[in-house]
KOLZA-819434 format. One line per field, with one value per residue (C-alpha): residue number from 0; residue in one letter; x, y, z. Coordinates in Angstrom, 3 decimals, decimal comma. Last residue first. Layout:
# residues N
num <- [NUM; ...]
residu <- [A; ...]
east <- [X; ...]
north <- [Y; ...]
up <- [Z; ...]
***
This chain:
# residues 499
num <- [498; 497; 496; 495; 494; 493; 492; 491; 490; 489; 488; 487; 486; 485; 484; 483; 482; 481; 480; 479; 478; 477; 476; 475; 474; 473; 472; 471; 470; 469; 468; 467; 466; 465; 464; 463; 462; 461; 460; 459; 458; 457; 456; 455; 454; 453; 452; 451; 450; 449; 448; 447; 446; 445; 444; 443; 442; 441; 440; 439; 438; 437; 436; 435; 434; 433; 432; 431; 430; 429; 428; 427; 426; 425; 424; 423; 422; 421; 420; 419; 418; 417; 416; 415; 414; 413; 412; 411; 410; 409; 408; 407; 406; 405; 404; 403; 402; 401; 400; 399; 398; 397; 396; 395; 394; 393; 392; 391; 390; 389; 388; 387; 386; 385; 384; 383; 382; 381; 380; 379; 378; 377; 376; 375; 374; 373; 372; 371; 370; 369; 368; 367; 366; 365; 364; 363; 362; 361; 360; 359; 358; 357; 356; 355; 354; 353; 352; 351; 350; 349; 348; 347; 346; 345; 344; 343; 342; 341; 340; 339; 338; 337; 336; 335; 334; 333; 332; 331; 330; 329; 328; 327; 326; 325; 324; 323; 322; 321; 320; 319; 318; 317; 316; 315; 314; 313; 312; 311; 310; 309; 308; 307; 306; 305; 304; 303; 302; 301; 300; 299; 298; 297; 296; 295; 294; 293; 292; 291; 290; 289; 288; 287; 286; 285; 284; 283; 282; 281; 280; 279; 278; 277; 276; 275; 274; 273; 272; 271; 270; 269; 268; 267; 266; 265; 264; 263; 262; 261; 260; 259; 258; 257; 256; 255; 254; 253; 252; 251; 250; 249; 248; 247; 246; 245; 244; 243; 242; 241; 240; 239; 238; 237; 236; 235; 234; 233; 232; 231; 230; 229; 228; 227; 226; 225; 224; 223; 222; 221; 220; 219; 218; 217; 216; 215; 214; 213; 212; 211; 210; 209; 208; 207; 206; 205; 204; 203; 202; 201; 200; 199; 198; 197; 196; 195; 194; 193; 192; 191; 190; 189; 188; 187; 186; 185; 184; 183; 182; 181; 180; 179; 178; 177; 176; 175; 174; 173; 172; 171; 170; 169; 168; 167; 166; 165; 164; 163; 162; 161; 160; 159; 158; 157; 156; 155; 154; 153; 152; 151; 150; 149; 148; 147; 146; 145; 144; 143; 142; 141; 140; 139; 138; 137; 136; 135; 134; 133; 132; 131; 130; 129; 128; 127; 126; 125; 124; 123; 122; 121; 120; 119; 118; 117; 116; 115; 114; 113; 112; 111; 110; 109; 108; 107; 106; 105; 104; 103; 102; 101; 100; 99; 98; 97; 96; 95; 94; 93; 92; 91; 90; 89; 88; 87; 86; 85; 84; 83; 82; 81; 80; 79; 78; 77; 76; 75; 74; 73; 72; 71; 70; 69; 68; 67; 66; 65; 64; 63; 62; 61; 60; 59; 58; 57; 56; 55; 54; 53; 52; 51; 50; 49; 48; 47; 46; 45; 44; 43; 42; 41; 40; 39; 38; 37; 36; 35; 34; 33; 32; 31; 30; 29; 28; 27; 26; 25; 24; 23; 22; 21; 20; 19; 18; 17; 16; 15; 14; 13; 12; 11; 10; 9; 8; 7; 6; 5; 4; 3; 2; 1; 0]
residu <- [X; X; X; X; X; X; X; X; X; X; X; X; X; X; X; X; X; X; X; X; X; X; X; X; X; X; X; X; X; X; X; X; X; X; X; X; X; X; X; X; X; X; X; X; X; X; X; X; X; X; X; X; X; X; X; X; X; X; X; X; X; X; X; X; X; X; X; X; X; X; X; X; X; X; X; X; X; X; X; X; X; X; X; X; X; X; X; X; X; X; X; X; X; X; X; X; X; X; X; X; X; X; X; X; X; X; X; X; X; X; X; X; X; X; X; X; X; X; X; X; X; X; X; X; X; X; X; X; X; X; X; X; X; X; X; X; X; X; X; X; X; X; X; X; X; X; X; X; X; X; X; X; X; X; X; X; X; X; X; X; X; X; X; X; X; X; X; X; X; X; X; X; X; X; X; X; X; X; X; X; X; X; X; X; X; X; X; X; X; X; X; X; X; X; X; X; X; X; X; X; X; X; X; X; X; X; X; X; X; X; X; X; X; X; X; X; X; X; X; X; X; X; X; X; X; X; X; X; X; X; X; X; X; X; X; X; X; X; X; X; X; X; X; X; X; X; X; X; X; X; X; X; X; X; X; X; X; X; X; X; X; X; X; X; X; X; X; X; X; X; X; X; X; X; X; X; X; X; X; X; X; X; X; X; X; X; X; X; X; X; X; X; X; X; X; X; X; X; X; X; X; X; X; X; X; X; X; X; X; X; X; X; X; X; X; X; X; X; X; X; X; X; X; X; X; X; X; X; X; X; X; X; X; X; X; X; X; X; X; X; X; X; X; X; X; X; X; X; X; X; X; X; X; X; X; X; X; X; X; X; X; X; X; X; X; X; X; X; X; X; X; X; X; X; X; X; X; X; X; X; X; X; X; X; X; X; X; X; X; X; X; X; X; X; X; X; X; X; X; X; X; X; X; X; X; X; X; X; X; X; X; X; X; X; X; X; X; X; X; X; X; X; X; X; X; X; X; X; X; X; X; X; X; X; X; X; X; X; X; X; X; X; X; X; X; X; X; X; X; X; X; X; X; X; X; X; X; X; X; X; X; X; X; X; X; X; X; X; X; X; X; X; X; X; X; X; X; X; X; X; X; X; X; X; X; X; X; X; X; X; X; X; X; X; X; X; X; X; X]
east <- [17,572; 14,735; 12,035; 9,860; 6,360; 3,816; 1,143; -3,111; -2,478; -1,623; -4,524; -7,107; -5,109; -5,012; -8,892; -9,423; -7,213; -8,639; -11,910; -11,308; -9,130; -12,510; -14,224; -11,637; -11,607; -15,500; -15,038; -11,685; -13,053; -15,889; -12,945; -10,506; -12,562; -13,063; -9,101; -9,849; -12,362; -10,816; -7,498; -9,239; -7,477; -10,701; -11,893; -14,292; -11,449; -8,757; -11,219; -12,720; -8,951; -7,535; -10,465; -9,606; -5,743; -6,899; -9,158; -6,294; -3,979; -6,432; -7,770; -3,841; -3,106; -6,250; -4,307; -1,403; -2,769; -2,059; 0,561; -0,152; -3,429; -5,819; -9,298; -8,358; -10,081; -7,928; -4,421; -5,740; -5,797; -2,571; -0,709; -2,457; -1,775; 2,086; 2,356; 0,513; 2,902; 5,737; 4,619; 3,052; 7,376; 8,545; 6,681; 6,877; 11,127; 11,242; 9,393; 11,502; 15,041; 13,740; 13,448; 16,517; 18,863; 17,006; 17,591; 21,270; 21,870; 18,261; 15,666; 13,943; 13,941; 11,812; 9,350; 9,788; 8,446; 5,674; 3,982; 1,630; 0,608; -0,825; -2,681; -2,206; 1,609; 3,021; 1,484; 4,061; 6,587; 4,883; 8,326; 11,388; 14,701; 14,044; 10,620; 9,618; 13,310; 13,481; 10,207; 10,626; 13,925; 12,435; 9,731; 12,142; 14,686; 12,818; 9,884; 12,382; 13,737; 10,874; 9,593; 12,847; 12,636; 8,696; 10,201; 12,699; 10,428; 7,083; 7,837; 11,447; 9,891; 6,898; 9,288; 11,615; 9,810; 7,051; 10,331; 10,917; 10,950; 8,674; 8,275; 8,084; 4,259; 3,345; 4,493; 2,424; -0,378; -0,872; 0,073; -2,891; -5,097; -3,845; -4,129; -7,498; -6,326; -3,598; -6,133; -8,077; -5,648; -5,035; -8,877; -8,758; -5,305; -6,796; -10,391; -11,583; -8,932; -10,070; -13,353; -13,363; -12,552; -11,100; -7,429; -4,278; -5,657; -9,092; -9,593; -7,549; -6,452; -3,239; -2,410; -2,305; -0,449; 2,321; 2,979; 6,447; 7,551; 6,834; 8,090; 11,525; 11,541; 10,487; 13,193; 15,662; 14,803; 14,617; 18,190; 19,161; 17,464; 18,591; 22,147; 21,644; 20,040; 20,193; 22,807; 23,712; 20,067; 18,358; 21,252; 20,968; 17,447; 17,361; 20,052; 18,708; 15,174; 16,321; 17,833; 15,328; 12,969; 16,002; 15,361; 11,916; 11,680; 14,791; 12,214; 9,158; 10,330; 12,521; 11,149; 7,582; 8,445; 7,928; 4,634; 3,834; 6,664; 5,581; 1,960; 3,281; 5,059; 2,230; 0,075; 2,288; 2,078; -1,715; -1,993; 0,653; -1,044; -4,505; -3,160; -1,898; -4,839; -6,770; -4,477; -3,951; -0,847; 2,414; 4,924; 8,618; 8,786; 10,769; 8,480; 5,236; 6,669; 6,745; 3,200; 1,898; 4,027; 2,182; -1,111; -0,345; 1,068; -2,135; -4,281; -2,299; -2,485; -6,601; -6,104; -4,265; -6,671; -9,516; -8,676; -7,185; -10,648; -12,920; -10,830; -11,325; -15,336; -14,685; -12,474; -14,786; -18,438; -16,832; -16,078; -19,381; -20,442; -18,375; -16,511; -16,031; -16,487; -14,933; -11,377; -11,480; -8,147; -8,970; -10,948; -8,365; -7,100; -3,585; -4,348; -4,356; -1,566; -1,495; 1,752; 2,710; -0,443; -2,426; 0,573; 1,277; -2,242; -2,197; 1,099; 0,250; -2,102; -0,927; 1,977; 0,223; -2,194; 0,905; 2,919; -0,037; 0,430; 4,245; 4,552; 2,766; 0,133; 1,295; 4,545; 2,877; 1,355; 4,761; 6,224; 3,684; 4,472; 8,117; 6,942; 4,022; 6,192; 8,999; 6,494; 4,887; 1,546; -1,593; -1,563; -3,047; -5,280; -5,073; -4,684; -1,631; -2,309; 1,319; 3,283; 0,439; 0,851; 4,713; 4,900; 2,574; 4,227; 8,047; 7,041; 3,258; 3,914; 7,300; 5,753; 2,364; 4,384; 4,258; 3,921; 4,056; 4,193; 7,959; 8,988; 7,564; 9,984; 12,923; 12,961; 12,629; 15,785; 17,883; 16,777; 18,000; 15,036; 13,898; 13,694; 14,642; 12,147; 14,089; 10,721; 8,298; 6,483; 6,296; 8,469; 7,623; 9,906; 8,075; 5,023; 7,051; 6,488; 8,481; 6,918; 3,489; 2,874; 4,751; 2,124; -1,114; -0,412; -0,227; -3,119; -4,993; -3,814; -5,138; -8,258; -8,651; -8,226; -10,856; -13,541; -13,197; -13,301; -16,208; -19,563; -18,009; -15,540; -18,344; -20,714; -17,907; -16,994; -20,855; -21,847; -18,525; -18,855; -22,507; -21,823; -19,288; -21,565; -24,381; -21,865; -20,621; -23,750; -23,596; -19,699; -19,382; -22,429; -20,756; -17,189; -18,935; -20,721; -17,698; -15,818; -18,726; -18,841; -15,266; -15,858; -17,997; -15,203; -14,113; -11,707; -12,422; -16,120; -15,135; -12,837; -16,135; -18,338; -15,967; -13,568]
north <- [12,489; 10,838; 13,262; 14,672; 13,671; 16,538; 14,963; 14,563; 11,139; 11,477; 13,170; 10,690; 8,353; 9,924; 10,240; 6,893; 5,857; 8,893; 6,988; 3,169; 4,787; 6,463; 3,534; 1,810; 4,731; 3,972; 0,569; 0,746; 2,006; -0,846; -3,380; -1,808; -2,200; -5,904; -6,008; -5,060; -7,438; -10,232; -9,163; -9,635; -7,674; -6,905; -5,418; -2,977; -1,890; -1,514; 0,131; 2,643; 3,514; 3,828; 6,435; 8,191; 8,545; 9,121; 11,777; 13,475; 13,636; 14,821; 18,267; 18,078; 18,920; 21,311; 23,337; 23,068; 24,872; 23,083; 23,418; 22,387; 23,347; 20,389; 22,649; 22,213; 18,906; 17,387; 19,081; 17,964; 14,733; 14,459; 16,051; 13,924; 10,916; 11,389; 12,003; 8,867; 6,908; 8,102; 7,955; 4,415; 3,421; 5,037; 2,621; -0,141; 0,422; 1,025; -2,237; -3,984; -1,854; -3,800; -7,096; -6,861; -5,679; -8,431; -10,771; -10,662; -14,100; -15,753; -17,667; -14,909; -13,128; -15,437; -15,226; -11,390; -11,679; -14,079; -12,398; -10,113; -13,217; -14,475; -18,178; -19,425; -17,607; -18,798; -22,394; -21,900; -23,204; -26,323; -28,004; -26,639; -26,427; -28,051; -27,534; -24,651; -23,421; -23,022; -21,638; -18,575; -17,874; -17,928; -15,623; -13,015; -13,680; -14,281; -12,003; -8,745; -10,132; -9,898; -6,838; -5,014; -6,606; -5,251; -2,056; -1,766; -2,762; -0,678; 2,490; 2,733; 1,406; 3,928; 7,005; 6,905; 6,011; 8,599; 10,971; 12,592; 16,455; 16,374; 13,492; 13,900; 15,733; 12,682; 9,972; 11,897; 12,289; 8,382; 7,223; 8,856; 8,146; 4,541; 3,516; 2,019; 0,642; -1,347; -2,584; -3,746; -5,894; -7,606; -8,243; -10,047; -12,268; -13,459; -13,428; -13,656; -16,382; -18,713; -17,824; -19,107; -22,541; -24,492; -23,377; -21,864; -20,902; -20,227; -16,691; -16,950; -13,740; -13,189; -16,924; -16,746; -14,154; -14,212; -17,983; -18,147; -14,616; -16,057; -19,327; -17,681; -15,294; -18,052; -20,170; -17,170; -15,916; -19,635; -20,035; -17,113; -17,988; -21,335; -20,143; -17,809; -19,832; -17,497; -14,849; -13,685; -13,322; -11,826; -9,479; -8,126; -7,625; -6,325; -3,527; -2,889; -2,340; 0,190; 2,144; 2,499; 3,637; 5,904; 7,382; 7,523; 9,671; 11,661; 12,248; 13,024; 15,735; 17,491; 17,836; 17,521; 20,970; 20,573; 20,460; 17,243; 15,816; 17,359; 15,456; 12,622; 12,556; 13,264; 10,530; 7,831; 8,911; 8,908; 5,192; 3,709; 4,321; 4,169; 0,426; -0,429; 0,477; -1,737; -4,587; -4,649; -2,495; -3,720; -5,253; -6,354; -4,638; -6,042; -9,187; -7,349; -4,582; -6,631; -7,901; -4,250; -3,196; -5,631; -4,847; -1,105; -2,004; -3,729; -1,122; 1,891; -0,382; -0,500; 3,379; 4,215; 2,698; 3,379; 6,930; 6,993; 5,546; 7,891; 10,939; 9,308; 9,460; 12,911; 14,043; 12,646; 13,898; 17,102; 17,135; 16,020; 18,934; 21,398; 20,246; 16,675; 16,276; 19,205; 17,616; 14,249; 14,580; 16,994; 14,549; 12,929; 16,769; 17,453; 20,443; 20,954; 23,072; 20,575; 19,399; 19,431; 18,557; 16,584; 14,491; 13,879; 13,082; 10,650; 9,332; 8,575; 6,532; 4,240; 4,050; 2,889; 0,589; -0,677; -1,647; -3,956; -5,574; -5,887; -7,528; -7,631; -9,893; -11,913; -12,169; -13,511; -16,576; -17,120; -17,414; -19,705; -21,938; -22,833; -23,575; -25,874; -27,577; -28,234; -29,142; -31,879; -30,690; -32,676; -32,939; -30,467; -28,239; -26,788; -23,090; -24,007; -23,862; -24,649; -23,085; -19,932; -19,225; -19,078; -16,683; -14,375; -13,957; -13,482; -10,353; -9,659; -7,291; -5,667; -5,370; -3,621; -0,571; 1,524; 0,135; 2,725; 5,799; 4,360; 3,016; 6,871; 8,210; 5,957; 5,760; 9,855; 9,916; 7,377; 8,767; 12,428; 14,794; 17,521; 15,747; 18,147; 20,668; 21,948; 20,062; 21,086; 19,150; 14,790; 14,674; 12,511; 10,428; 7,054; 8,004; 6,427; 3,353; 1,323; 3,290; 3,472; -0,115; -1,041; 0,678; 0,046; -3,933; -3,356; -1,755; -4,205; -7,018; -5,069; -4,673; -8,102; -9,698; -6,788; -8,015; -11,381; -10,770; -8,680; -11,413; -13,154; -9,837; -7,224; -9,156; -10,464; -6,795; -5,590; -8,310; -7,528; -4,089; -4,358; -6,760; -4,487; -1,470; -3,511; -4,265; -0,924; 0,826; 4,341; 4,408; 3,117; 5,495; 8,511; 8,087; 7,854; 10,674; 12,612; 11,156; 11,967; 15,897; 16,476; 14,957; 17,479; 19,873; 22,831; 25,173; 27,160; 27,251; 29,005; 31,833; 32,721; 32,457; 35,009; 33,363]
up <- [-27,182; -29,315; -30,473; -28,819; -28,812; -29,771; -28,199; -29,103; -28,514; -25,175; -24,389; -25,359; -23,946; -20,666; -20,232; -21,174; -18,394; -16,232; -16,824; -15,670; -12,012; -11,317; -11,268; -9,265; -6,730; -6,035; -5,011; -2,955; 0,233; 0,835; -0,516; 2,469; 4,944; 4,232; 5,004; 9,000; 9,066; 7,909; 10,150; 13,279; 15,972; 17,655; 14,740; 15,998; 18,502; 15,985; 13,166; 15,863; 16,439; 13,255; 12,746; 15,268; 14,249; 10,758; 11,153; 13,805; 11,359; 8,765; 10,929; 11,470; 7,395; 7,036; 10,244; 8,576; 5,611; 2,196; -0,140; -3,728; -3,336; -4,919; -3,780; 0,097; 0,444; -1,677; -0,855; 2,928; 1,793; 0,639; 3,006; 5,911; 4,065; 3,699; 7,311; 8,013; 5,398; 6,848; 10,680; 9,892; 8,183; 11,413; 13,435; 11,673; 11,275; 15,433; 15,868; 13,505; 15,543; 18,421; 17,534; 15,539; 18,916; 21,688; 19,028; 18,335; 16,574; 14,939; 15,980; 17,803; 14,802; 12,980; 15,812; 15,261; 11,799; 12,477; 15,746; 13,524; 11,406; 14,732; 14,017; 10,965; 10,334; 13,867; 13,093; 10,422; 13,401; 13,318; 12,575; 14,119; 11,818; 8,967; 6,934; 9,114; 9,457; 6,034; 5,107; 8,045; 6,169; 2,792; 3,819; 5,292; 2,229; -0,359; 0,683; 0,603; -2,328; -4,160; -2,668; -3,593; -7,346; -7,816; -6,048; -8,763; -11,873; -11,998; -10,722; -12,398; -15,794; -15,325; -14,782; -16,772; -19,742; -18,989; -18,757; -15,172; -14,553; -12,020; -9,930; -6,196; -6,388; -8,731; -6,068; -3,212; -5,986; -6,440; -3,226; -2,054; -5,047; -5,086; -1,580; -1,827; -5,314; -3,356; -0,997; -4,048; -4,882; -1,993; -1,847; -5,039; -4,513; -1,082; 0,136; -3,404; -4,871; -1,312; -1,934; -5,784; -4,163; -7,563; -6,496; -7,442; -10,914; -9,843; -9,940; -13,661; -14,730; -12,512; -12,600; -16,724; -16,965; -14,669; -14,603; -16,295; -15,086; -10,865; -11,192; -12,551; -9,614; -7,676; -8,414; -7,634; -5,191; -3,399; -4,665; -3,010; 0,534; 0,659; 0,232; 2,883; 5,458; 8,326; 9,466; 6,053; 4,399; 8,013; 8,677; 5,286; 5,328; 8,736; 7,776; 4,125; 5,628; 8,481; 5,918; 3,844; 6,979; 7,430; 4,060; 4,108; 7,742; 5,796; 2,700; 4,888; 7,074; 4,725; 0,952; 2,073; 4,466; 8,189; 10,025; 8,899; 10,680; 13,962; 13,477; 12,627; 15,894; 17,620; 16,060; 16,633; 19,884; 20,646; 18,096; 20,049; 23,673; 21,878; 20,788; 23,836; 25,783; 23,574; 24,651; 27,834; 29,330; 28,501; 30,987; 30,904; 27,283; 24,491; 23,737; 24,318; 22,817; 19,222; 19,658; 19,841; 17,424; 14,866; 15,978; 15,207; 11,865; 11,171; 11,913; 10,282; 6,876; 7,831; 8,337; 5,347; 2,875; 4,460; 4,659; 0,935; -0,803; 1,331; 0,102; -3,684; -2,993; -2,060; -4,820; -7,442; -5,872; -5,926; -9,521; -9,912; -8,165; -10,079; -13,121; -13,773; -17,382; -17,914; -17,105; -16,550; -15,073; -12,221; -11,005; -8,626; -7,374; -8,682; -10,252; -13,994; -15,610; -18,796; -18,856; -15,125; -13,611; -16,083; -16,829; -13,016; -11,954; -14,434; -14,036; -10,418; -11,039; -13,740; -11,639; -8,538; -10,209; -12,061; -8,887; -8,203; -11,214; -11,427; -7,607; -4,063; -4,756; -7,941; -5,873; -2,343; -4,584; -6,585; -2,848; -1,685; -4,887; -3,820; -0,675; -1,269; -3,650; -1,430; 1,395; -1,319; -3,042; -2,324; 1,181; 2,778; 0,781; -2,681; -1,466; 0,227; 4,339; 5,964; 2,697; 1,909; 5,517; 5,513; 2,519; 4,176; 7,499; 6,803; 4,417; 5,791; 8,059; 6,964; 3,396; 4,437; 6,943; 4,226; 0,541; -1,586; 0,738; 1,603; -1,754; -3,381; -1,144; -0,762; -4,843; -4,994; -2,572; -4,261; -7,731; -6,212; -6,365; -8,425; -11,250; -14,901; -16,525; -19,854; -22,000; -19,369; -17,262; -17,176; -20,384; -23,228; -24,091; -23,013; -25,696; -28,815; -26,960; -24,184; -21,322; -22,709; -23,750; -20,565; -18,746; -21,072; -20,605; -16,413; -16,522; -18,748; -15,925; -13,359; -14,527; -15,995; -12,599; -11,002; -13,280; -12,945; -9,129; -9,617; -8,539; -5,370; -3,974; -4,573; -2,360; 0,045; 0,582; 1,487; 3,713; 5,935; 5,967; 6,610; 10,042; 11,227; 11,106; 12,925; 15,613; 15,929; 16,187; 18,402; 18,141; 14,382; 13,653; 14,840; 13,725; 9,745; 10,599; 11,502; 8,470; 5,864; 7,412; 6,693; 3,429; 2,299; 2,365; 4,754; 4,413; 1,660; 3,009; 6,587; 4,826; 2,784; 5,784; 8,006; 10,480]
***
C-alpha cells in the first residue's frame, strides 16, 4: 500500500482507540477511578444544563415539524423514501434503541417502585408504581427521541439538500474545514464507541444471565462474556459484509418481530387488564408532568444525586448514540418531508416504548404488589435477571426465555453492524460506502473494547453508564452548533408550498 492509499484509510481515531486499549490494560484501576471522577463532575455542576438542552430540542422539533418548514423535502423536490415506513420504522427503531429497551423494560420500572426516589415510605405501593412508570417515560420518551431526530435531520438536510457529506462536521460548513473538521469527526467517533459498547455491555450481561437459565452449564463469567462477545462479533461481521438495504433491515425486522411476539404474549398471558389501565394512567401522568419534571433536577426528589445518576446520565447515553444513530437514520431517509419525518421520529417509538414498559414493567409491578412480594428485590440487586424472572412466572418459559436471549442478541448484532458502518463512513472522509476492510477494522474496535469495559466493570452497571457521560461531552457541544447551523439554513429556504 503506497503512503497516499495508507492516509485515506487511516484516521486519528484509529490511533485514540489503540491507546485508549493500552492504558485500560497497563492501568485499569487508575482508568476506572478517572472515569468515575470525571462523570460525577460533569453530572453535579451540568445537570441544569443538560435538562434545558433537551427540553429546547424537543421545542425546535415540533416547532419545525408543525411550521411552514415541515414541507420541506429532505433531497430533491421529485425525491420520494426509499424504504417501506414498516421497514424504515424497524430500522431506525432497531439502531435507536438496540438492545437498551429489552434491558431495562421489566427492570427499570420495578426499581423505581421498590426504591422511589423519595424513599420508603412516603408514597403508597400504588403511588410508587404509578410514578415509576412516569420516571422510565421522561427517560426513554419525547425528549430523548428529539436528540435523535434533531440529529439526524441535520446530517440529513446538509446531505441531501445541500450535497454535504454525512460526516458530524460537515454541517458547520467552513467553520469546520480541515483540522477542526477533524477534531469534529473524531471527538463524535469517541461519542458512538462509548455509546455502543456500554449498550454492547449490558446486553452481554443480560445474555449471560439468560444462558445460565437455558444452559445446564456455562463457563465462569468472563469467559462467558468473550464467548458471546467472539460470536457476536462474527456474525456482525457477515452482516456487515452485505448491502445496508439487506443485512441490516431483515436483522431489524425480525428483531421487530421478536418484540411484537414477547410483547403480546407478556400483555395476554399476565395481568392484561392491569397492564392497559397502567398505560394508560401513565400515559396521562406522563403529558401532565412533561415539562416541569424534565427541567426540574429535583422534581422527583430533593437528592440532586439521585436526578444526576438517573434522568441526567440517561440522557446523555442517548446523546452518546446520537451521531451514530444520527447518520444511520439519515442514510434510511431520503425522500421524507421534515414533517414526516420528525413527527414519525418523535411520536411512534415514544408510543412503542410506552407500551413496551407498560406491559413488561407493569407485569413485574403486578406480581410485586400481588403475586410474590420482594420480587423487585430482582430489580435492586440484578437488573439483568429482571426480564426473565418475569418470564419465569409466566406459561411457556423454557420457549420466551429463549427467544429474549435470541432478540438481545440479534438486537447487539443490529446495532453493532450499524456502528461499524457508521464509523467507518467517518473515518473514511463521510463515504457513503465504506471499504469492508474500514468496516471490520470497527467490528473488531468495538468487540475489544466491549471487552476491557466488561472486565473493568465487573458487571457494575455505575461504571459501565459513567462511560457513557465521558463519551457524550464533546457530542453535546457539537449537537448546540449544527442547531444554529440548521436555522440559519433553513431560513434561507425556498419552502414549497402546500401539496
Amino acid at each position: 500500500m503506497n503512503w497516499q492509499a495508507f492516509k485515506a484509510n487511516v484516521h486519528p481515531s484509529h490511533f485514540i482507540f489503540l491507546l485508549l486499549i493500552l492504558i485500560g490494560v497497563l492501568f485499569p484501576e487508575r482508568l476506572a477511578e478517572q472515569i468515575d471522577a470525571l462523570t460525577k463532575e460533569f453530572t453535579s455542576h451540568f445537570d441544569w444544563l443538560i435538562l434545558i438542552f433537551c427540553t429546547s430540542l424537543l421545542i425546535f422539533c415540533l416547532y419545525l415539524a408543525l411550521s411552514r418548514y415541515g414541507r420541506i423535502r429532505l433531497g430533491d423536490h421529485d425525491d420520494r423514501p426509499e424504504y417501506g415506513t414498516l421497514s424504515w420504522m424497524a430500522m431506525l427503531f432497531a439502531a435507536g434503541i438496540g438492545s437498551g429497551l429489552v434491558f431495562h423494560g421489566a427492570a427499570e420500572p420495578l426499581y423505581h417502585t421498590v426504591q422511589p426516589p423519595q424513599g420508603d415510605g412516603v408514597l403508597s405501593a400504588q403511588d410508587a408504581a404509578r410514578q415509576s412508570l412516569v420516571i422510565t417515560y421522561l427517560h426513554w420518551g419525547l425528549r430523548a427521541w428529539a436528540i435523535y431526530a434533531m440529529t439526524a435531520l441535520v446530517i440529513a438536510y446538509f446531505s441531501f439538500r445541500h450535497e454535504r457529506s454525512m460526516l458530524p462536521a460537515s454541517s458547520l460548513g467552513r467553520h469546520a474545514e480541515g483540522m477542526r473538521g477533524t477534531l469534529v469527526n473524531t471527538l463524535c467517533v469517541i461519542s458512538v464507541v462509548t455509546g455502543i459498547t456500554t449498550a454492547i455491555s449490558f446486553g452481554v450481561i443480560m445474555i449471560y444471565d439468560g444462558l445460565e437459565r437455558i444452559l445446564p452449564f456455562t463457563p465462569d463469567k468472563d469467559t462467558s462474556f468473550l464467548i458471546i462477545l467472539s460470536l457476536m462479533c462474527l456474525c456482525y461481521s457477515l452482516s456487515a459484509a452485505t448491502a445496508i438495504g439487506k443485512g441490516i433491515k431483515y436483522l431489524s425486522l425480525l428483531n421487530v418481530f421478536i418484540c411484537v411476539l414477547l410483547l403480546f404474549f407478556v400483555l395476554f398471558e399476565g395481568p392484561t387488564a392491569f397492564m392497559l389501565q397502567v398505560f394508560v394512567y401513565s400515559l396521562a401522568d406522563y403529558v401532565a408532568i412533561m415539562i416541569p419534571g424534565g427541567l426540574q433536577v429535583e422534581y422527583f426528589s430533593s437528592d440532586r444525586s439521585w436526578a444526576s445518576e438517573q434522568m441526567i446520565i440517561y440522557y446523555m447515553w442517548w446523546i452518546a448514540w446520537a451521531p451514530f444513530v444520527g447518520v444511520f437514520v439519515a442514510r434510511i431517509s431520503r425522500g421524507r418531508t421534515i414533517r414526516q419525518f420528525l413527527l414519525c421520529m418523535l411520536f411512534l417509538p415514544s408510543l412503542i416504548c410506552f407500551l413496551w414498559f407498560s406491559v413488561m414493567g407493569g407485569a413485574g409491578i403486578y406480581i410485586e404488589q400481588f403475586v410474590e412480594p420482594g420480587f423487585g428485590q430482582h430489580a435492586v440487586k440484578d437488573m439483568a435477571s429482571v426480564s426473565f424472572a418475569l418470564l419465569e412466572m409466566l406459561p411457556w418459559s423454557e420457549v420466551t426465555v429463549v427467544l429474549m436471549v435470541l432478540l438481545i442478541f440479534v438486537f447487539l448484532i443490529t446495532s453493532a453492524d450499524s456502528g461499524t458502518y457508521v464509523l467507518a463512513m467517518f473515518t473514511s472522509d463521510g463515504h457513503p460506502n465504506p471499504s469492508k476492510g474500514q468496516r471490520l477494522y470497527w467490528g473488531i474496535m468495538l468487540g475489544a473494547v466491549t471487552a476491557g469495559i466488561l472486565l473493568l466493570s465487573r458487571s457494575s452497571l455505575e461504571f459501565i453508564r459513567s462511560i457513557v457521560v465521558v463519551g457524550a461531552v464533546w457530542y453535546f457541544v457539537v449537537m448546540i452548533l449544527q442547531m444554529i447551523a440548521l436555522w440559519v439554513e433553513l431560513r434561507r429556504e425556498d419552502i414549497p408550498k402546500a401539496e
